[in-house]
Steps between C-alpha positions, in 0.01 A plus 500: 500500500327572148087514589262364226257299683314819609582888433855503347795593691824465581649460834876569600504328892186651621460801316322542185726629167350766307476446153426720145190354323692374170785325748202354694336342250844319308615370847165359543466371161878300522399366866177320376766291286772566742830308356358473141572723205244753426529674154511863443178506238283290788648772791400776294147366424450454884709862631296739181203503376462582127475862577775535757730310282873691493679578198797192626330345724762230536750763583247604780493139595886518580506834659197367760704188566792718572293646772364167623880378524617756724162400730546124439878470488687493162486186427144447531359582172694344236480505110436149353432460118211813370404541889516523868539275779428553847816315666386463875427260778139410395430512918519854418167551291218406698309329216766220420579477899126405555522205143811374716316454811183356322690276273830394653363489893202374430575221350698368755290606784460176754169575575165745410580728794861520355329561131231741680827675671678574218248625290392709725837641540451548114199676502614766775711675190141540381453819528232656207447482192808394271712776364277775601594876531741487182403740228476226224206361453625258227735307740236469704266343235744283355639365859289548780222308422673165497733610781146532704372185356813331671483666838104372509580132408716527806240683680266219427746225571553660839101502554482144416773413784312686748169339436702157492631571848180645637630825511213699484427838723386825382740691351501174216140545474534876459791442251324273302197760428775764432642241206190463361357842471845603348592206343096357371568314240786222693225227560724323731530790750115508475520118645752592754263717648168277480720253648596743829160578532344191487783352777445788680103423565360757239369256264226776353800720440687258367222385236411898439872529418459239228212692341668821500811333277211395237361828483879680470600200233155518315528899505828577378612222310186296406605154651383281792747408798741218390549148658621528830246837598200294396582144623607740858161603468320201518673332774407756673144512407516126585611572816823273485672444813844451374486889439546582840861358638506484857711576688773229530643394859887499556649242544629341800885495507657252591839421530747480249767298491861690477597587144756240402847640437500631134766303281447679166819472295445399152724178404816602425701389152609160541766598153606830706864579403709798522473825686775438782561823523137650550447179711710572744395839527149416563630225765713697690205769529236209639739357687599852666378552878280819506280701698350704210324373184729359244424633085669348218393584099560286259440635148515379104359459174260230445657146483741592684450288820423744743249295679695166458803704689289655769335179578845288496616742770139525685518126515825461639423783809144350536618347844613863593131598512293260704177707503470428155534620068278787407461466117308701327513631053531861448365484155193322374432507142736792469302664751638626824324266758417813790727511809118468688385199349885323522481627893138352507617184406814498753309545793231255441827299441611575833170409686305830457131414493366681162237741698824597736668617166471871472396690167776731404889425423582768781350246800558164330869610473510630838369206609776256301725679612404429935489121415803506314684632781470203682597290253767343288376487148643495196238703202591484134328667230524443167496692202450803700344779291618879673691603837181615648335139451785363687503790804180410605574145575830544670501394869606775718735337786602119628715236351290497152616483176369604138642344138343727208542418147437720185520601155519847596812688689327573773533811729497351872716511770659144525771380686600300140453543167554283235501511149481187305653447145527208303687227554829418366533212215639284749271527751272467206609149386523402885124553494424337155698244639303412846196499246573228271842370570853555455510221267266633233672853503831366428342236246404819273805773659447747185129443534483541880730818477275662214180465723653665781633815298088501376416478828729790583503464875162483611420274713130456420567445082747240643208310742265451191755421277636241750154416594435449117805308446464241844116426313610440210797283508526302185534911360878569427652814629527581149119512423455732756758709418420537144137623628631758669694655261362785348215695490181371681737296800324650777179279370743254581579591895178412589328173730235398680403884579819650555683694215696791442248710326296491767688594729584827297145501485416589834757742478386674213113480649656764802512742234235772372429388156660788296827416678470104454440538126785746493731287665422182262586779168850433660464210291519664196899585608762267359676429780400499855628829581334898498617838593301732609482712178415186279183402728387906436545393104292197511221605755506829390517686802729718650853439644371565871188284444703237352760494865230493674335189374831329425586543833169348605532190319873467691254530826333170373855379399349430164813727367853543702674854474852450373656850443336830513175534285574144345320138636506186373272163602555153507537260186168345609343809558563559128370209385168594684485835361581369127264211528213665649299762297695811389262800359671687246805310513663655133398862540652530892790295389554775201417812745805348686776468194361864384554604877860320467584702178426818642699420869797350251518784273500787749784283688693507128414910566650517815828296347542705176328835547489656159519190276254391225170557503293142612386316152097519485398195632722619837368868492153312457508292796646779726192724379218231615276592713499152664912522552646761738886395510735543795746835511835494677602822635854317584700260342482319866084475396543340191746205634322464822134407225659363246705144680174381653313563199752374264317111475139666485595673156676242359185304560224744375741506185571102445115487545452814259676351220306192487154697484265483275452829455716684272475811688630323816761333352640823384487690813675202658769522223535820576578487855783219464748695358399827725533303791804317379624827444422635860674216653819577279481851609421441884712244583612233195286220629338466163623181407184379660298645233695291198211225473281769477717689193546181329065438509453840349743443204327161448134564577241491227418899540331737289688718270443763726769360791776579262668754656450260874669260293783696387544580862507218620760367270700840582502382871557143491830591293611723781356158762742281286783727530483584894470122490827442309292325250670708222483339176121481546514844601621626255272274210186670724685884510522490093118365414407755807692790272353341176168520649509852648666624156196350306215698730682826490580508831834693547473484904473166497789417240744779705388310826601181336848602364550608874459163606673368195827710623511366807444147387821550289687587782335172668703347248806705567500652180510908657618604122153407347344593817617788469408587125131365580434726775584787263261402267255468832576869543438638148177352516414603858600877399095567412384285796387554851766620748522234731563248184782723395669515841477148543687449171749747624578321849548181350687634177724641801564190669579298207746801352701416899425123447698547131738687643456879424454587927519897353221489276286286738549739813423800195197352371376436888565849572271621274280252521428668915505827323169432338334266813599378854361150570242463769654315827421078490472574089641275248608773325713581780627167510577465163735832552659385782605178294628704238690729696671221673583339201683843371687498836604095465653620143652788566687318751310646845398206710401704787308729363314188365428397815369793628246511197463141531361512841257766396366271248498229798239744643286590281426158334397416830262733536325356175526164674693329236706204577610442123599871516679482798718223418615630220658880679626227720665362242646845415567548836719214513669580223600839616600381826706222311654784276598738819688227676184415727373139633199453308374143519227564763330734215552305231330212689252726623381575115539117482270445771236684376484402172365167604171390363553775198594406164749788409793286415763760364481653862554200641763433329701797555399480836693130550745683264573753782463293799810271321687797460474606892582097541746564345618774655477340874724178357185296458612334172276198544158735583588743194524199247197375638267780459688605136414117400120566600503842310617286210260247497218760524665681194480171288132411632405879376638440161784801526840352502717646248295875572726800498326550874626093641834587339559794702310401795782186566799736362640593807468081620665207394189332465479135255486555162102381468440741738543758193 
């Protein structure tokens, strides 16, 4: 416990935790405004005073918060923005545990004795003068006085109650004359105390009292008594009787008739469809005979139907509980409605006269609890708001039964937990269905099936909208669905006081305000995914910080984790965060691509160690101070970030380009071709990033995106090729040369003739191939390393695939003198390839196989399926060569090529599988699958290619197959 409201201290249990002066005073300073950021320039105005002011006084900031964190725990004081925040339960500082009793329950106090109770409670954390005995006297003068001005409203509100219920005796009296020699100049305690007096039978005191306050009020501030004082005054002159209350005789009891049986279910859905499954889970557990209390949680997102599900299945047990339905909400105005005023309101349910009802939680829940265990009842609360709301009002033995519903995962023992999704499009329709008719639906089928994908399984957007539709049916399907579309729909999924915003509304209201507006700068995202090193970017916080609050809003279930540090939300979620106010949206959506560049580009590092330095705009973005990219220690790291991640950059670029800002649009140019680059190296899936290539060669940029441009064309050339789009390949690989000759660039034209080599030997033509990659070499002698011995490997395996086995195996050989690739590498695949190649040509099958399995390996460490495939591919060939069965290979590569667009290795993957049909006497099977490698070598445009003549030479295939 952190004390304010009196001398400061800080308990641990019992015992008091000594604390340095300095340490003292921040701790105090961040628990006034305990859970909101406190900068370092208002801490050191509060911990210093001009003359004690420290050379880095922010640096002495940190160090005393070090301190505090190994007193506090370490996650206590956090850094958030240029501050502090004091991250603990606010029960634990005295002053914000005495503002939740007097505002939370006070308000929902039954009766003045309850009100009287609690604020009494309050007031016993009382203890002197506000943030006393810390050596700063300007914290003191800058918070104390108000904090005291609060604790004497409540002191006077508690006066008030006690005079209302005639609670006068003389320790009030004496308390009174205390406040008003300490306190003078608080009229009403002044009346408070003239009001004792006179009810007490000293009338002359009372009326001596009065003349004391004009001579204090006159003296020191040169006014008379306000208002109530003086109109006090002459009542009492006047000698009214209504002054004096008497005393007030009980009342007679008499009897009450029994409390009826409490039936207190909400309606249930009459449109409820769906959930079998949890159904029949939450049947079998009401309908189970038990001598214990029976606990099942039912959590979800809002919309979701959590309460329509719990109440389906409460209402189908009900009979199962003949003592009656306990309902009760957990959360009231996105407030946590106190387990003592929810148990209040049970037991007066039950039959429990209101002055039987005892005062605390502790003895109202012991006393649910007895008359629960003679009963069968069934208690539901919804919308529960924490696991210690919920243990408080769970019966303790008998035949009951509790349903709890809520947005959070909650933490309680429960016999059955369930976690609701959405529903599924056909359970979606179903519902649409039962709320305006079959009929209508399948009147408008491409109408009806485009509001149910906007709907995306939520049960609630699917009530309003089929509320909407069922009141307004002259409206087409279409008309409906047309409003929907696009931005703005959820003003759409609203009616007659339902909608989807406000339901994330009351979600968002359960969170401190720094975090709410944090989570709606999610918005500013172009898709509705974020990892955890993106959120640090656009709230500028740390990575930890960043978790931590990511992994609160999946406590809400306003975000869903999907892999390690990644989350994503629902479509409508999006639409809520993107239609509602986003602060900032252009600047954290920039912080985020610049963050992207830098994570991007040190992955590039961690492929090619030693290659080009990054161009300026790169080296720009990973120098920011607002962009701290990811490293990857292993190549395992940099697959394991970059798949989930893959859609989020593609986004912040497609949304890049189309900025406004020139400076954007660059950095986004910029990171296509890195990234596309990273995906070539990592694994080959960058055929994903074509769209992307092509917008960068066509987007109105600014002259400086040239060299983005010429990369970009460079890497769509080498997407064409791995596509077995050729001839376009090879239009793109010549303007890509063109272009890097006319800027200078000699990496970027010896990088291209690379490419350019191996798209000859796409074709088939290994002679040119051959002659290009020497050229590639000359002009890589002057260039990085890992440029040259990339040029080498490949010159190797196109010197086997010509037919020189000797000089390949030669050039490989010295190639490892110089560098041995790094385990999972491409480079290591690409000189397994050529190796295996050499041994295919010189006529060793089984050493090909040994080599080829080696590349099976390692391209599955990159998690390549493209990559795979094609050593399959080799693999079956070498197996074919040796004499070996090879058609479960070959239609392994097969297999995994589906759903990718690489047609050559398809095609020489059918080739293969028709040569082991072949093989096993399958005549019919091996013309089958050369016929489809022919048709796919006409669609691609490369019959008559050096590389379909010899793929069919060892077939009989039809002539057009050629």
């Amino acid at each position: 416990m952190i004390r304010l409201l009196g001398p400061f201290a800080l308990f641990g249990g019992s015992e008091q935790q000594p604390l340095a002066r300095r340490p003292a005073i921040l701790l105090a300073a961040l628990a006034v405004r305990i859970g909101t950021p406190v900068s370092y320039d208002a801490l050191t105005e509060l911990v210093w005073s001009e003359e004690d002011l420290p050379a880095n006084a922010r640096r002495a900031i940190q160090t005393y918060a070090s301190r505090l964190r190994d007193v506090l725990g370490r996650e206590a004081i956090v850094a958030q923005g240029d501050g502090l925040l004091l991250d603990l339960d606010p029960d634990r500082v005295d002053l914000h545990r005495f503002r939740r009793l007097v505002t939370t329950r006070t308000e929902q106090a039954a009766s003045a004795r309850e009100e009287l109770d609690t604020l009494t409670e309050a007031l016993g954390l009382w203890t002197g003068p506000p943030l006393s005995g810390l050596a700063s006297e300007r914290l003191a003068e800058v918070e104390a006085p108000a904090i005291l001005d609060e604790i004497l409203s409540v002191v006077e509100r508690s006066n008030d109650l006690r005079l209302q219920l005639d609670d006068i005796d003389d320790a009030l009296v004496a308390s009174l004359r205390r406040m008003t020699a300490e306190h003078p100049w608080r009229e009403r305690t002044w009346c408070h105390l003239m009001l004792a007096l006179y009810r007490t039978g000293q009338q002359g005191e009372a009326l001596t009292t009065f003349s004391r306050l004009v001579d204090v009020l006159r003296e020191d501030l040169g006014i008379d008594p306000g208002a109530e004082a003086t109109q006090l005054h002459q009542r009492m002159l006047a000698g009214d009787q209504d002054l004096l209350l008497p005393a007030r005789p009980e009342p007679t009891a008499s009897p009450s008739p029994p409390a009826p049986t409490p039936a207190q279910l909400p309606a249930g859905s009459p449109a409820f469809v769906g959930r079998r499954r949890e159904l029949d889970a939450l049947g079998a557990l009401l309908e189970r005979p038990a001598d214990r209390v029976r606990v099942a949680v039912v959590s979800g997102p809002a919309g979701v139907g959590k309460t329509t599900t719990v109440l389906e299945a409460a209402h189908r047990a009900r009979a199962r509980f003949p003592d009656g339905q306990l309902f009760a909400e957990g959360t009231s105005g996105g407030t946590a409605v106190a387990a003592r005023d929810v148990l209040g309101s049970f037991l007066r349910d039950l039959g429990i006269a209101g002055d039987d009802i005892p005062s605390s939680t502790a003895d109202r829940a012991a006393l649910f609890r007895s008359i629960c265990a003679r009963k069968r009842l069934l208690v539901l609360v919804d919308d529960a708001h924490s696991a210690d709301q919920i243990t408080a009002l769970l019966p303790g033995a008998g035949e009951c039964a509790v349903l709890v519903t809520s947005r959070r995962r909650l933490a309680l023992p429960a016999n059955l937990s369930v976690d609701l999704d959405t529903i599924s499009a056909t359970e979606s329709r179903e519902l649409l269905a039962t709320l305006v008719g079959a009929d209508r639906l399948a009147a408008e089928p491409e109408a009806a099936t485009a509001i149910v994908e906007t709907c995306a399984g939520s049960p609630l957007a699917l009530l309003i909208v089929g509320g909407r539709l069922a009141t307004r049916p002259s409206w087409p399907l279409a008309h409906l669905r047309d409003r929907l579309a696009g931005p703005g729909r959820l003003a759409e999924l609203r009616l007659d006081g339902r909608s989807v915003a406000a339901a994330l509304d009351a979600t968002t209201g359960t969170l401190e305000p720094p975090d709410e507006a944090r989570f709606r700068e999610l918005g500013a995202l172009p898709i509705d995914v974020v990892d955890v090193d993106s959120a640090a970017a656009l709230w500028r916080v740390g990575r930890a910080e960043a978790g931590d609050l990511l992994e609160q809003l999946c406590d809400v279930r306003l975000l869903e984790p999907t892999t390690p540090g990644c989350y994503g939300w629902h479509s409508l979620i999006g639409s809520y965060l993107r239609d509602g106010p986003r602060p900032h949206t252009e600047a954290g959506r920039r912080r985020v691509l610049r963050q992207a560049i830098a994570s991007v580009a040190n992955a590039r590092d961690r492929l090619r160690p030693g290659d080009r330095s990054h161009h300026a705009v790169i080296a720009a973005a990973i120098a920011a101070d607002d962009s701290d990219g990811v490293t990857f220690p292993q190549l395992s790291d940099l697959h394991a970030w970059l798949h989930p991640r893959t859609l989020l950059l593609i986004s912040l670029a497609s949304v890049g380009l189309a900025s406004a800002d020139d400076e954007e649009a660059v950095e986004a140019a910029a990171l296509v071709p890195l990234l596309d680059s990273v995906l070539t190296e990592c694994c080959t899936a960058h055929e994903i990033t074509e769209d992307l290539l092509r917008a960068v060669t066509t987007a109105p940029l600014p002259p400086s995106a040239i060299h983005f441009v010429a990369s970009a064309r460079h890497n769509l050339a080498a997407t064409l090729s791995d596509q077995g789009r050729l001839h376009e390949a090879m239009a793109g690989a010549e303007e890509a040369i063109a272009t890097w000759r006319h800027l200078g660039d000699a990496y970027g034209e010896a990088a291209m003739l690379h490419n350019l080599g191996l798209l000859h030997s796409r074709l088939g033509d290994f002679t040119t191939a051959v002659e290009v990659m020497r050229q590639c070499l000359a002009a890589a002698d002057a260039l990085p390393a890992v440029l040259r011995l990339r040029c080498q490997r490949t010159y190797a395996y196109l010197l086997a695939r010509h037919g020189d086995a000797a000089a390949a195996l030669e050039t490989l050989q010295a190639t490892r003198k110089l560098a041995v690739p790094e385990p999972g590498s491409r480079e290591l695949h690409d000189e397994f390839v050529a190796e295996a190649a050499a041994h295919l040509t010189a006529g060793e099958p089984e050493a090909a196989i040994a080599v080829a399995e080696m590349t099976i390996a390692t391209v599955r460490q990159m998690g390549s399926d493209r990559l795979t495939a094609q050593a399959k591919v080799l693999l079956a060939r070498a197996r074919r060569l040796a004499g070996q069965d090879s058609l479960e290979t070959a239609a392994d590569a097969l297999q995994l090529l589906l759903g990718h667009h690489d047609v050559q290795t398809k095609c020489e993957a059918l080739a293969e599988l028709a040569l082991a049909h072949e093989a096993a006497g399958d005549t019919g099977s091996a013309r089958a699958c050369a016929a489809e490698a022919g048709r796919l070598i006409g669609i691609a445009g490369l019959r008559g290619t050096p590389w379909a003549t010899s793929l069919f030479a060892e077939l009989d295939p039809e002539p057009s197959h050629r």
